[in-house]
N, C-alpha and C positions, 0 to 999 in steps of 0.2 A: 235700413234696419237700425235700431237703436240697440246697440251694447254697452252693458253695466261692467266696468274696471273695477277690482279689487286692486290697489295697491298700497305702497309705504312711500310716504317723500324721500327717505330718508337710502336709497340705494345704495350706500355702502353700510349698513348693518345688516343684520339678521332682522326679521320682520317679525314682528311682535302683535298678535291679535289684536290687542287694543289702540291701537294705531293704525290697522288697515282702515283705510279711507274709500270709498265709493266714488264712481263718475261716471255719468250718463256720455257717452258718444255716437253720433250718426256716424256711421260708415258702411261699406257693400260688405266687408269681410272683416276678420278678426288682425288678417295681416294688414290694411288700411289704418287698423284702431293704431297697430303699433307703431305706423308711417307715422300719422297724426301725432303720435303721442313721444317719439323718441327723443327729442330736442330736450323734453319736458325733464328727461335723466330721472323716471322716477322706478321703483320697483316692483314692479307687475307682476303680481300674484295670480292672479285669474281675471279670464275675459270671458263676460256670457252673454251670448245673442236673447235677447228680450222677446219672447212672442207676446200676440195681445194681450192675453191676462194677467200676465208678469207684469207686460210695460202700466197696465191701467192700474195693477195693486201698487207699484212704483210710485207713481203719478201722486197718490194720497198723503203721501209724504211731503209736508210743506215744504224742505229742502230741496226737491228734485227741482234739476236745471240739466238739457241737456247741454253741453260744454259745446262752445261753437271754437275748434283747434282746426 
C-alpha cells in the first residue's frame, strides 16, 4: 500500500500549515510508515493509506515520488 505523510522537518516547533510537506511511502501498515520514517526526526501530522483513485489523482502531480526509506 502506498501512504501519503503529512509532516514538518522542522520537529521541535509548532507546525505551521504552510510548511506541512507531503511524501509518498510503500509500507503494509501506518506503524511500518513510522518504523521507516523515525530516524528521519521529522514531525508527522497525519498519515493516509492511498486507495486507487487517491493514488492515480496523486500520480498527476509531477512531483509525486514514492520515497524508497
Amino acid at each position: 500500500m502506498v501512504y501519503k505523510v503529512l509532516y514538518q522537518e522542522l520537529s521541535q516547533e509548532v507546525p505551521v500549515r504552510e510548511r506541512t510537506q507531503a511524501m509518498y511511502v510503500e509500507a503494509n501498515s501506518e506503524r511500518e510508515v513510522r518504523e521507516k520514517l523515525i530516524e528521519k526526526k521529522l514531525n508527522i501530522e497525519f498519515i493516509q493509506v492511498l486507495n486507487e483513485e487517491h493514488l492515480e489523482y496523486e500520480k498527476q502531480d509531477e512531483d509525486f515520488k514514492v520515497e524508497n526509506v
